[in-house]
Residue frames as a rotation matrix with the C-alpha (Angstrom) as fourth column:
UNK 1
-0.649 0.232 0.725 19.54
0.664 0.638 0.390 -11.95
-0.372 0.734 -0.568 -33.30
UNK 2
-0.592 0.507 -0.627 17.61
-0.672 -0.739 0.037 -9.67
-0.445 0.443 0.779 -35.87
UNK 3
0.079 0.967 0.243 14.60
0.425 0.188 -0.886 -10.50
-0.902 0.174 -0.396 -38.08
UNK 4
-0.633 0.121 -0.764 14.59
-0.550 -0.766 0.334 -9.55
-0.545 0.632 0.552 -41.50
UNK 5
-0.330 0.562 0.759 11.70
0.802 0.591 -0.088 -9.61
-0.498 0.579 -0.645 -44.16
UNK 6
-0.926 0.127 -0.355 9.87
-0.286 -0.850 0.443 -7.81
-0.245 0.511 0.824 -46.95
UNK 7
-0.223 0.915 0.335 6.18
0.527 0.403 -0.748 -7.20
-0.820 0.010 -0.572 -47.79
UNK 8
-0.805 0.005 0.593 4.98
0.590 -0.105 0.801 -6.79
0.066 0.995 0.081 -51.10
UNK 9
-0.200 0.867 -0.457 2.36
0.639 -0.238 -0.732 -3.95
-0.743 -0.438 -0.506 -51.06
UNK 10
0.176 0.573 0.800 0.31
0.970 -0.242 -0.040 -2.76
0.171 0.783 -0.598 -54.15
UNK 11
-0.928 -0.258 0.269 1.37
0.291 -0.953 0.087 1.03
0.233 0.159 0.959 -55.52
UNK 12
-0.210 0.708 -0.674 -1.47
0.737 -0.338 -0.585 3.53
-0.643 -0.619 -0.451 -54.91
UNK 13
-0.213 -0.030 0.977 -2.76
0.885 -0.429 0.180 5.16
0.414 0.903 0.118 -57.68
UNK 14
-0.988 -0.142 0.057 -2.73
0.123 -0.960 -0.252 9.29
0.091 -0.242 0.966 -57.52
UNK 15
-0.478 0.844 0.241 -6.02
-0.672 -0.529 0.518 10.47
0.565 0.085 0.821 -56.38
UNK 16
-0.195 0.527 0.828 -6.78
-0.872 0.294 -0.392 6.86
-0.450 -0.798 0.402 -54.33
UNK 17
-0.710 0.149 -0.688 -7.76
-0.223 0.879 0.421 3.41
0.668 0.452 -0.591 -55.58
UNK 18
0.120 0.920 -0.373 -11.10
0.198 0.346 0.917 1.20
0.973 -0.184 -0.141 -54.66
UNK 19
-0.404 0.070 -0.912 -10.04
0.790 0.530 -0.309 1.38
0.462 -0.845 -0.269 -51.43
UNK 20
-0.719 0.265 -0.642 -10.50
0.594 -0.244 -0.767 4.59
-0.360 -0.933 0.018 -51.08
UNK 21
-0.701 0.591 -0.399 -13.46
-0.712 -0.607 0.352 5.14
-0.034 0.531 0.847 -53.55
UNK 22
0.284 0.910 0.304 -15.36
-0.559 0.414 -0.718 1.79
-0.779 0.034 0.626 -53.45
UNK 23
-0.771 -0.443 0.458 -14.84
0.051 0.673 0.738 -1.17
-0.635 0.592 -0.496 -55.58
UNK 24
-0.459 0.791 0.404 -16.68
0.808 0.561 -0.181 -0.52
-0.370 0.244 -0.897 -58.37
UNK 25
0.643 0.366 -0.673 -16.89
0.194 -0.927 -0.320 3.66
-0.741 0.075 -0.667 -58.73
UNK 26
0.960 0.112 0.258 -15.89
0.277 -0.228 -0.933 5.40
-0.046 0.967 -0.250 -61.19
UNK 27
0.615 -0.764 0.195 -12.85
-0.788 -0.596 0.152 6.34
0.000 -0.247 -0.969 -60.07
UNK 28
-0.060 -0.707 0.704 -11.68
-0.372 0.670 0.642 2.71
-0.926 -0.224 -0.303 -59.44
UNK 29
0.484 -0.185 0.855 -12.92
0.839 0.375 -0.394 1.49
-0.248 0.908 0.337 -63.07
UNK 30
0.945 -0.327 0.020 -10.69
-0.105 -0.360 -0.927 4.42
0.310 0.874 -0.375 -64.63
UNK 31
0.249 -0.752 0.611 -7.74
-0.846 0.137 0.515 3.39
-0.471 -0.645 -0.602 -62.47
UNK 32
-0.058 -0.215 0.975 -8.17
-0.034 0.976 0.213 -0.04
-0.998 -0.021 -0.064 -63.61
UNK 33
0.791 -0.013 0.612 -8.80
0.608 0.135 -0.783 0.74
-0.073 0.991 0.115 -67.68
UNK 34
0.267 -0.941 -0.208 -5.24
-0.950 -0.221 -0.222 3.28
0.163 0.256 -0.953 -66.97
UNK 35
0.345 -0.309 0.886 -3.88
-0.338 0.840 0.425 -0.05
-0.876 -0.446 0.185 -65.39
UNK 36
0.560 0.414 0.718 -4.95
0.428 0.597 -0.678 -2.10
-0.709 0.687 0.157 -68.83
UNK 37
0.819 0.404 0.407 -3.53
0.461 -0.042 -0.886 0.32
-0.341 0.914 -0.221 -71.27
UNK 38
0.716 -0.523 0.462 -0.93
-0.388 -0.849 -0.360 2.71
0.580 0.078 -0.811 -70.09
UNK 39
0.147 -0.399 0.905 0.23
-0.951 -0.309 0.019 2.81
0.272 -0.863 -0.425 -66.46
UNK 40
-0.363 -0.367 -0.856 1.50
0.257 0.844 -0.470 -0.69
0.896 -0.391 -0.213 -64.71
UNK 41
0.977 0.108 0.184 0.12
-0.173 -0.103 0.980 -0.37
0.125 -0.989 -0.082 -60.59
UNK 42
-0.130 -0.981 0.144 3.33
-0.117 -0.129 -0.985 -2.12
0.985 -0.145 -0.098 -59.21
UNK 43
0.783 0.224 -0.580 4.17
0.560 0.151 0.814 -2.71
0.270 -0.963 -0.007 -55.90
UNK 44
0.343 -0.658 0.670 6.23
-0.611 -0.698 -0.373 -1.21
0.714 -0.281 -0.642 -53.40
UNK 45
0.125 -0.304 -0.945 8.46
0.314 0.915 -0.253 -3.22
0.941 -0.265 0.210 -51.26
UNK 46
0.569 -0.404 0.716 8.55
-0.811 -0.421 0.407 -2.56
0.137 -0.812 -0.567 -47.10
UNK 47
0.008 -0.999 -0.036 11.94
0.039 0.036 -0.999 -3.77
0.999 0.007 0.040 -46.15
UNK 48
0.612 0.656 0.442 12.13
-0.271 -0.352 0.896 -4.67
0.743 -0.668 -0.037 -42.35
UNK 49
-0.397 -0.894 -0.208 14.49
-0.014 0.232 -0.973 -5.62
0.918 -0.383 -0.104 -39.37
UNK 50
0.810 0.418 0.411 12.83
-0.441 -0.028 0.897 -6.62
0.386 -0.908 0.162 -35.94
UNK 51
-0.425 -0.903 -0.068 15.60
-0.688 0.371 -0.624 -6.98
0.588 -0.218 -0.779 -33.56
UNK 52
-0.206 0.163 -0.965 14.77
0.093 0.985 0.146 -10.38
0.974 -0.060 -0.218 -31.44
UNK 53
-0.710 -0.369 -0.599 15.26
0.618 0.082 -0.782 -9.31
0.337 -0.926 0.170 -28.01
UNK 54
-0.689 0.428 -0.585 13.51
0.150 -0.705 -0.693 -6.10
-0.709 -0.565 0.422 -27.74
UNK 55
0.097 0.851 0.516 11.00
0.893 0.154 -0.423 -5.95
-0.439 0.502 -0.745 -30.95
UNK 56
-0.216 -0.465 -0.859 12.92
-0.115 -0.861 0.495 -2.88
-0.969 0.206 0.133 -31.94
UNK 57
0.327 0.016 0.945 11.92
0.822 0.488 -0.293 -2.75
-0.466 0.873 0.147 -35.47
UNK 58
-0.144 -0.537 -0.831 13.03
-0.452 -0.711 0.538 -0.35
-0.880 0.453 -0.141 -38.51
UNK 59
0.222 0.633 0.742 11.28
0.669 0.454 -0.588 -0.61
-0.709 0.627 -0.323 -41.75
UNK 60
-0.489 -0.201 -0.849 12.14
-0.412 -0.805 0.428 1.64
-0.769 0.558 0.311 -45.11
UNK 61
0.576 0.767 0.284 10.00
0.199 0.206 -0.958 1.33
-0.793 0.608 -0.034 -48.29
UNK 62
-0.540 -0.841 0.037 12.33
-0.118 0.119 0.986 0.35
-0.834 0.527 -0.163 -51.38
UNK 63
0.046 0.720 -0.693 11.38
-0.848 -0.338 -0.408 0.02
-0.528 0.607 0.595 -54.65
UNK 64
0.390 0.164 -0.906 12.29
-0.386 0.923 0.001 -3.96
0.836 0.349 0.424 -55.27
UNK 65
0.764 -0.261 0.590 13.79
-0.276 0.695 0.664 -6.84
-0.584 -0.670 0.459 -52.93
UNK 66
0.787 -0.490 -0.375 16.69
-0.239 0.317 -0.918 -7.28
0.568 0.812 0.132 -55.20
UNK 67
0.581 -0.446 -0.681 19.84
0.716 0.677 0.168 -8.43
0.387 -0.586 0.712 -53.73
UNK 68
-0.535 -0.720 0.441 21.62
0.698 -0.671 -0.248 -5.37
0.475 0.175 0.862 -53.85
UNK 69
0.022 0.412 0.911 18.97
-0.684 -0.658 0.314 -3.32
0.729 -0.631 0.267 -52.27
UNK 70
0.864 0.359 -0.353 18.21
0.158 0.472 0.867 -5.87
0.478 -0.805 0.351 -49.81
UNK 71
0.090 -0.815 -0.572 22.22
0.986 0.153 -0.063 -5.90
0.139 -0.558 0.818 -48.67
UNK 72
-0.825 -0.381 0.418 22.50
0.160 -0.866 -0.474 -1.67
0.542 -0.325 0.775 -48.68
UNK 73
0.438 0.852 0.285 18.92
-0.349 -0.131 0.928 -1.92
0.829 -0.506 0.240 -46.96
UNK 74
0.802 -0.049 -0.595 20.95
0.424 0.749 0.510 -4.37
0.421 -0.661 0.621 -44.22
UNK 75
-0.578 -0.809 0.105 23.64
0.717 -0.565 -0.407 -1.54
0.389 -0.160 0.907 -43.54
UNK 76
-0.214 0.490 0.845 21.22
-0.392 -0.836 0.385 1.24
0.895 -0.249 0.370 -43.32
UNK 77
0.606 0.718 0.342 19.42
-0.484 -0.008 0.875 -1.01
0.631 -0.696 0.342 -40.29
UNK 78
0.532 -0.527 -0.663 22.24
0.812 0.540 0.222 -1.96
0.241 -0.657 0.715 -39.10
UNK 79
-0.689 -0.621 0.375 23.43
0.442 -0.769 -0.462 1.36
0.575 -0.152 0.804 -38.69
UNK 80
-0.456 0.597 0.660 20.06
-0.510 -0.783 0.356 2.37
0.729 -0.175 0.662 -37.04
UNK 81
0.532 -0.037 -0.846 20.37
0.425 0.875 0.230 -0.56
0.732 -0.482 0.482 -34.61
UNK 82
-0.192 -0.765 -0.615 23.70
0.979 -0.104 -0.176 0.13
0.071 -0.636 0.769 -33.43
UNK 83
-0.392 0.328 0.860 22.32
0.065 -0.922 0.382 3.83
0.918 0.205 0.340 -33.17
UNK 84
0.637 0.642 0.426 19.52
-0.618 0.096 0.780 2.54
0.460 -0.760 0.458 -30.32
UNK 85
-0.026 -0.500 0.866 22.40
-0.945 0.294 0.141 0.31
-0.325 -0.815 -0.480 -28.60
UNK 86
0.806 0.490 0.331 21.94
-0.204 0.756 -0.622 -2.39
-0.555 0.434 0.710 -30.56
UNK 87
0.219 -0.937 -0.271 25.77
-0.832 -0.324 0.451 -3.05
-0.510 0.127 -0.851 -31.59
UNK 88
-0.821 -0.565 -0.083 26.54
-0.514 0.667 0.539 -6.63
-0.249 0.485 -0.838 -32.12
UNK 89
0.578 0.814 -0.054 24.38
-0.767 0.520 -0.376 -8.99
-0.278 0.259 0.925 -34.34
UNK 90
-0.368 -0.403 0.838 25.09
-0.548 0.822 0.154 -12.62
-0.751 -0.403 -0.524 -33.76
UNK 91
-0.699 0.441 0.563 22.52
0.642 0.735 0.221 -14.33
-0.316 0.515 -0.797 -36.12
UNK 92
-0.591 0.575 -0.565 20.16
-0.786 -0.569 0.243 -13.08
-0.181 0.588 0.788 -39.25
UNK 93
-0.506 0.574 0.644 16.85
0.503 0.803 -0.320 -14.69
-0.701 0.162 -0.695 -39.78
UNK 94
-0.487 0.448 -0.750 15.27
-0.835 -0.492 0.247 -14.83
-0.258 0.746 0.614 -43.21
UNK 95
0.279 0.331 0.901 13.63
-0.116 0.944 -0.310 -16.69
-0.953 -0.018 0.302 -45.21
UNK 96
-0.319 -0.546 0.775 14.46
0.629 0.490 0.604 -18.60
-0.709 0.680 0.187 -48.33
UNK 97
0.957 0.116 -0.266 13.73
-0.131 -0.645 -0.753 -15.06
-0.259 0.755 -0.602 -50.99
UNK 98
0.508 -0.602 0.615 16.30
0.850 0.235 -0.472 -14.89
0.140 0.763 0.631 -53.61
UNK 99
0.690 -0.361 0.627 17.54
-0.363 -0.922 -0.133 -11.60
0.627 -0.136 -0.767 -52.23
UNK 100
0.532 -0.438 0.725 18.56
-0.681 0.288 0.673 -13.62
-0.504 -0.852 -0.145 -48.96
UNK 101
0.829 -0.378 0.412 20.07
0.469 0.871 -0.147 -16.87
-0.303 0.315 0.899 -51.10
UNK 102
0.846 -0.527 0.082 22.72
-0.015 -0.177 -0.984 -14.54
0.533 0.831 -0.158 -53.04
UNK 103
0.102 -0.994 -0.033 26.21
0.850 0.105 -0.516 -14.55
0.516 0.024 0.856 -52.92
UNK 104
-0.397 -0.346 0.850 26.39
0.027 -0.930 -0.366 -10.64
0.917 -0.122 0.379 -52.39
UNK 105
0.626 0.585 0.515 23.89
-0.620 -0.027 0.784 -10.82
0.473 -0.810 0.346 -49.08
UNK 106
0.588 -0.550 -0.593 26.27
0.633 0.769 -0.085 -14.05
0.503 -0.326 0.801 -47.65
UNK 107
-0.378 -0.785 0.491 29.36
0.597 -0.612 -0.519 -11.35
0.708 0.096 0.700 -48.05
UNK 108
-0.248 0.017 0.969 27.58
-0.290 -0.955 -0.057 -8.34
0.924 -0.295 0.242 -46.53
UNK 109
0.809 0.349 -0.473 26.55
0.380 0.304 0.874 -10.44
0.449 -0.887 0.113 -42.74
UNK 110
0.166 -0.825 0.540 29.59
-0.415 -0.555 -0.721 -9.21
0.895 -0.105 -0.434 -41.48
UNK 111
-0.711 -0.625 0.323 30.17
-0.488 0.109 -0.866 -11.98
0.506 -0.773 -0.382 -39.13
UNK 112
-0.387 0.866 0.316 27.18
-0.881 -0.247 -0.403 -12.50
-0.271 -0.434 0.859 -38.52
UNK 113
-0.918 -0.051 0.394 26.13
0.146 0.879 0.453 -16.42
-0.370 0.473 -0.800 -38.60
UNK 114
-0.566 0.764 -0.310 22.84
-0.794 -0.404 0.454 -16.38
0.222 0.504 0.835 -41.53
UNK 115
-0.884 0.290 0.366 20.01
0.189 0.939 -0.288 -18.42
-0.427 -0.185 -0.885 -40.66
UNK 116
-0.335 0.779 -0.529 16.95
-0.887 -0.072 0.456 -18.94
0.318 0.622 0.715 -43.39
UNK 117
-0.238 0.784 0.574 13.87
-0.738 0.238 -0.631 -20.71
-0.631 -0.574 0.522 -42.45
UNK 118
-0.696 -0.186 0.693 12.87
0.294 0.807 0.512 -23.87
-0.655 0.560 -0.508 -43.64
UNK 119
-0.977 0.202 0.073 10.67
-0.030 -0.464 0.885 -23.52
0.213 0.862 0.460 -46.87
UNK 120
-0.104 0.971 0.215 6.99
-0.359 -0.238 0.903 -22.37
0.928 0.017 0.373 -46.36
UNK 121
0.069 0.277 -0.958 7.80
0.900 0.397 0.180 -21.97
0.430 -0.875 -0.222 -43.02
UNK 122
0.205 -0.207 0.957 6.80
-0.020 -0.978 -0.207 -18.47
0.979 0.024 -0.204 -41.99
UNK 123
0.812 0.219 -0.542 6.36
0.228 0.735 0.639 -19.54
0.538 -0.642 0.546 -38.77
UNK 124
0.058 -0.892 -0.449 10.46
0.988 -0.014 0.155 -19.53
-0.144 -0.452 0.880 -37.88
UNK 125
-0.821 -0.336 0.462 10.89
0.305 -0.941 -0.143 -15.77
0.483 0.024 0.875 -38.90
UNK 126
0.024 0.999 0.029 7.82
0.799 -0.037 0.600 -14.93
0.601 0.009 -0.799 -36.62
UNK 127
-0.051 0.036 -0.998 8.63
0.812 -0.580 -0.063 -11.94
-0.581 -0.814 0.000 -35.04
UNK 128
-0.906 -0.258 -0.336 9.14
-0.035 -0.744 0.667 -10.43
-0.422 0.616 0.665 -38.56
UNK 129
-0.728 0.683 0.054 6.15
0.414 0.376 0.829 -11.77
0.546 0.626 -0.557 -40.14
UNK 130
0.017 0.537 -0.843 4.28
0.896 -0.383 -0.226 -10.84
-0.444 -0.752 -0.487 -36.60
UNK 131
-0.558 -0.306 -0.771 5.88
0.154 -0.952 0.266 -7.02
-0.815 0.030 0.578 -37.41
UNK 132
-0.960 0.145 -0.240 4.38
-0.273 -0.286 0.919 -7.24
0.065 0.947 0.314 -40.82
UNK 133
-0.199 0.980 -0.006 0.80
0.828 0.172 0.534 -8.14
0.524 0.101 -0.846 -40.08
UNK 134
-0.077 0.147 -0.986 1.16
0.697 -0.700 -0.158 -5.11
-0.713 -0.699 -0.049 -37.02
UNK 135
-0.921 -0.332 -0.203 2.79
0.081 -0.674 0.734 -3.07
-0.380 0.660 0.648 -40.22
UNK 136
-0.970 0.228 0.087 -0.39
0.125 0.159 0.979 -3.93
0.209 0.961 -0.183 -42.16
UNK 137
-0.195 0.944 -0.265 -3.29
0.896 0.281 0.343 -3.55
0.398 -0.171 -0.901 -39.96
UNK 138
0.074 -0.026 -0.997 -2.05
0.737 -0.672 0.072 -0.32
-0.672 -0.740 -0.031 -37.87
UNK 139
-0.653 -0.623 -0.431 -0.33
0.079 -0.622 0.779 1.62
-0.753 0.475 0.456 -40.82
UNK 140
-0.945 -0.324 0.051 -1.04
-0.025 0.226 0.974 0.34
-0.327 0.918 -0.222 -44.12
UNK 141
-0.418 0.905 0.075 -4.95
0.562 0.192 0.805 -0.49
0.714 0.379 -0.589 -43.99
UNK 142
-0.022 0.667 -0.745 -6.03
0.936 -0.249 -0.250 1.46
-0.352 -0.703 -0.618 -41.04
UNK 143
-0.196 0.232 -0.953 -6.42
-0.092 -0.972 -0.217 5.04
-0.976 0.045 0.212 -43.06
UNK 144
0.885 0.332 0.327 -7.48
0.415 -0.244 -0.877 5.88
-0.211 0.911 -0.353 -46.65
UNK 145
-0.231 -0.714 -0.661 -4.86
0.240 -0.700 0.673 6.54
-0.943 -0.003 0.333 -48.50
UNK 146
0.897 0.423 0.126 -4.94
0.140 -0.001 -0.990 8.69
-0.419 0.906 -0.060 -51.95
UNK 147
0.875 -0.437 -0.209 -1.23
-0.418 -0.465 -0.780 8.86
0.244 0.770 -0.590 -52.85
UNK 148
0.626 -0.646 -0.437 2.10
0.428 0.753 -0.500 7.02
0.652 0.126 0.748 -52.82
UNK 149
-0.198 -0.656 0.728 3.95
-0.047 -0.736 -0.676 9.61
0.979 -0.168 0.115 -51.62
UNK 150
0.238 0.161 0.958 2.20
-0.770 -0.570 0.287 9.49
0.592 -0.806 -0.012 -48.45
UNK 151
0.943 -0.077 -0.323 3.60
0.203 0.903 0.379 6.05
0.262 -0.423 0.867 -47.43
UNK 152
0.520 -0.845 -0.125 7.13
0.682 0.499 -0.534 6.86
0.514 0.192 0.836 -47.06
UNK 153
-0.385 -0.216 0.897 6.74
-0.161 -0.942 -0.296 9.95
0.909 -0.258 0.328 -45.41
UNK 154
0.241 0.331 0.912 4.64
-0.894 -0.290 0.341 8.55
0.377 -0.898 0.226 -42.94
UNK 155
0.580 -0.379 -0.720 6.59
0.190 0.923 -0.333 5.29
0.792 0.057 0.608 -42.34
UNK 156
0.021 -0.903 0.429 8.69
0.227 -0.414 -0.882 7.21
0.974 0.116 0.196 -40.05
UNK 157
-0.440 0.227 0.869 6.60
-0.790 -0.558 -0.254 8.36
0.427 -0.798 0.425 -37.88
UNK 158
0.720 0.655 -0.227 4.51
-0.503 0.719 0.480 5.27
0.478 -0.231 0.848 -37.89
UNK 159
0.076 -0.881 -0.468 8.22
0.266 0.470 -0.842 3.75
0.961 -0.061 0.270 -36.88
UNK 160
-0.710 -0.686 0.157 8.86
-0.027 -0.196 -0.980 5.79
0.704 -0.700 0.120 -33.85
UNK 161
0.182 0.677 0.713 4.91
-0.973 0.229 0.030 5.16
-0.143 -0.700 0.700 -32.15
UNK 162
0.822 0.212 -0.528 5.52
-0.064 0.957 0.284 1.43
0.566 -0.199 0.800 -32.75
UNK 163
0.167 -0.655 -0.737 8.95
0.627 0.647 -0.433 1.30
0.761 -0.390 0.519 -31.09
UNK 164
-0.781 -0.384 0.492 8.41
-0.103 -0.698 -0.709 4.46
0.615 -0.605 0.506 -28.42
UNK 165
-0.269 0.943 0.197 4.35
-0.962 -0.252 -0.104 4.23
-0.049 -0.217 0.975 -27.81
UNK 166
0.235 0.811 -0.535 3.19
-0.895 0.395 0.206 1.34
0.379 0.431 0.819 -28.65
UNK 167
-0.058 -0.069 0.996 2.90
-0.645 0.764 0.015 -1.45
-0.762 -0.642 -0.089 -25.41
UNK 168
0.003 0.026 -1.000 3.80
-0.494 0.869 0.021 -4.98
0.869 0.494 0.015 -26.86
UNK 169
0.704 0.611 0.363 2.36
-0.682 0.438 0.586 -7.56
0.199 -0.660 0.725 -24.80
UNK 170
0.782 -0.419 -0.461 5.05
-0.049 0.697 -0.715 -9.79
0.621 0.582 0.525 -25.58
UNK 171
-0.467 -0.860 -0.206 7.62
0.529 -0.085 -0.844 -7.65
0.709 -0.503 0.495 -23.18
UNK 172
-0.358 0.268 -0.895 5.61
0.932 0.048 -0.358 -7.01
-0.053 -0.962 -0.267 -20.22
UNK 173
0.484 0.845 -0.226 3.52
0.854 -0.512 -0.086 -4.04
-0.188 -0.151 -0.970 -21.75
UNK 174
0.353 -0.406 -0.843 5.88
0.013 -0.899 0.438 -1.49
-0.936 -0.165 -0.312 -22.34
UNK 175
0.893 -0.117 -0.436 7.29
-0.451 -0.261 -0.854 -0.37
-0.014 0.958 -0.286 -25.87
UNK 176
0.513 -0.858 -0.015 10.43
0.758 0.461 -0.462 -1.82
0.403 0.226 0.887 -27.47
UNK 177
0.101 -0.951 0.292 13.19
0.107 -0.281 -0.954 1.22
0.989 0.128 0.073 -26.98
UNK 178
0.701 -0.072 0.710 12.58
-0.679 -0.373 0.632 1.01
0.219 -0.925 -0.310 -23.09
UNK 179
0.814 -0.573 0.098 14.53
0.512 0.786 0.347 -2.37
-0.276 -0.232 0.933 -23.06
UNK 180
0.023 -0.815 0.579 17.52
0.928 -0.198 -0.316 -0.07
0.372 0.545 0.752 -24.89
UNK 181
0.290 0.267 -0.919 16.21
0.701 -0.713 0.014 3.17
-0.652 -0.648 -0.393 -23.00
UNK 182
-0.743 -0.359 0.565 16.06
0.667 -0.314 0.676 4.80
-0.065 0.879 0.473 -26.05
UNK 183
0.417 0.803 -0.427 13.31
0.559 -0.597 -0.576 7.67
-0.717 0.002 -0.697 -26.25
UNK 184
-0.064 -0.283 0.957 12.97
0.871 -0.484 -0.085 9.92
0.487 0.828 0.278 -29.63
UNK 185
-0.847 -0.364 -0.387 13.80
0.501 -0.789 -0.355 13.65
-0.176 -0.494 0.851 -28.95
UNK 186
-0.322 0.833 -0.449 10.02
-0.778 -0.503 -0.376 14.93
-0.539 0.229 0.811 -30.28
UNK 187
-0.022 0.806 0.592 6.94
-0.165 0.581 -0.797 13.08
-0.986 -0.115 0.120 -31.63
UNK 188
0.839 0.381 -0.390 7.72
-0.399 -0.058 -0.915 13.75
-0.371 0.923 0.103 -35.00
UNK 189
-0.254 -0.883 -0.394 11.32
-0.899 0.065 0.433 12.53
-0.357 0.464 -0.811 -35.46
C-alpha cells in the first residue's frame, strides 16, 4: 500500500521573502507591492508517495496538482519504488483532490485497487500527511531560503537523509531503506 499527497507551498521570491528578511523590511514590502502590480507569488506543488510498510517516501516538486501531472508524477514513483524493491502496489491512498477523482488517474492505477479517504479526513492518509508535516518542518522551514531554484535541487538530497539517515520511531529506530536494504551509493545522490 502507498500514500500519495500534495502540499501547496508558497513560490519564493528571488533574493528571499519576509521570511528571510523580517515581516515588515523593506525588502518584504517591495516583494509584496511587485506581488500587487506585476509578478503573481504562486505556489509550488510537492508531490509525494510514502510507501506504507517501510515509510519509504519520494517527493518531486511540480508545478500544479493537475490530473495529468499527478498520473505521470504516479509512474515516475512508481518507477522509483520498484527501483528500492518495492515492485507490487496493491492499494493507493488519497484523498478526495480533483487530481485523484479523474477519470485519467482511475486508468493509470494499474491494477492497483484506489482508496480515497473520507472527506476532511486527513487522518486516513496519515502516513502521507505525517511525511508532509516532517517535509515541512525539517526541509521547507528549517533554513532561510532566498530562491526557488534552491528547493528542487535540494529536495533530493533532503530525500535520501530522510529515507537512508533519518531513524523513524515508528520502525524500531532505524531509517526506511533498511527494511528494503537499500543504501544510496554517496551522500549526495
Amino acid at each position: 500500500m502507498i500514500h500519495i499527497d500534495v502540499k501547496k507551498v508558497g513560490r519564493i521570491p528571488d533574493g528571499g521573502g519576509w521570511r528571510a528578511h523580517g515581516r515588515g523590511s523593506d525588502q518584504a514590502k517591495a516583494v509584496d507591492r511587485r506581488k500587487k502590480k506585476t509578478e503573481r507569488g504562486g505556489y509550488v506543488y510537492l508531490h509525494s508517495v510514502v510507501d506504507g510498510y517501510s515509510r519509504l517516501a519520494y517527493s518531486e516538486a511540480l508545478p500544479d496538482e493537475k490530473a495529468t501531472t499527478a498520473i505521470a508524477f504516479l509512474h515516475r514513483a512508481q518507477a522509483w519504488l520498484s527501483a528500492h524493491g518495492i515492485t507490487r502496489i496493491e492499494r493507493i491512498v488519497t484523498d478526495n483532490g480533483a487530481c485523484y477523482r479523474a477519470e485519467g488517474f482511475s486508468r493509470a492505477l494499474l491494477g492497483a485497487r484506489h482508496q480515497r479517504t473520507a472527506p476532511y479526513t486527513p487522518r486516513h492518509n496519515g502516513k502521507a500527511e505525517r511525511y508532509n508535516r516532517i517535509l515541512a518542518e525539517e526541509f521547507l522551514y528549517a533554513r532561510t531560503w532566498t530562491s526557488e531554484a534552491q528547493h528542487p535541487r535540494l529536495l533530493g538530497l533532503w530525500n535520501v537523509h530522510y529515507n537512508c539517515h533519518r531513524p523513524h520511531t515508528a520502525i524500531g529506530s532505524q531509517p526506511p531503506a533498511a527494511r528494503h536494504g537499500y543504501q544510496p551509493a554517496s551522500p549526495t545522490s
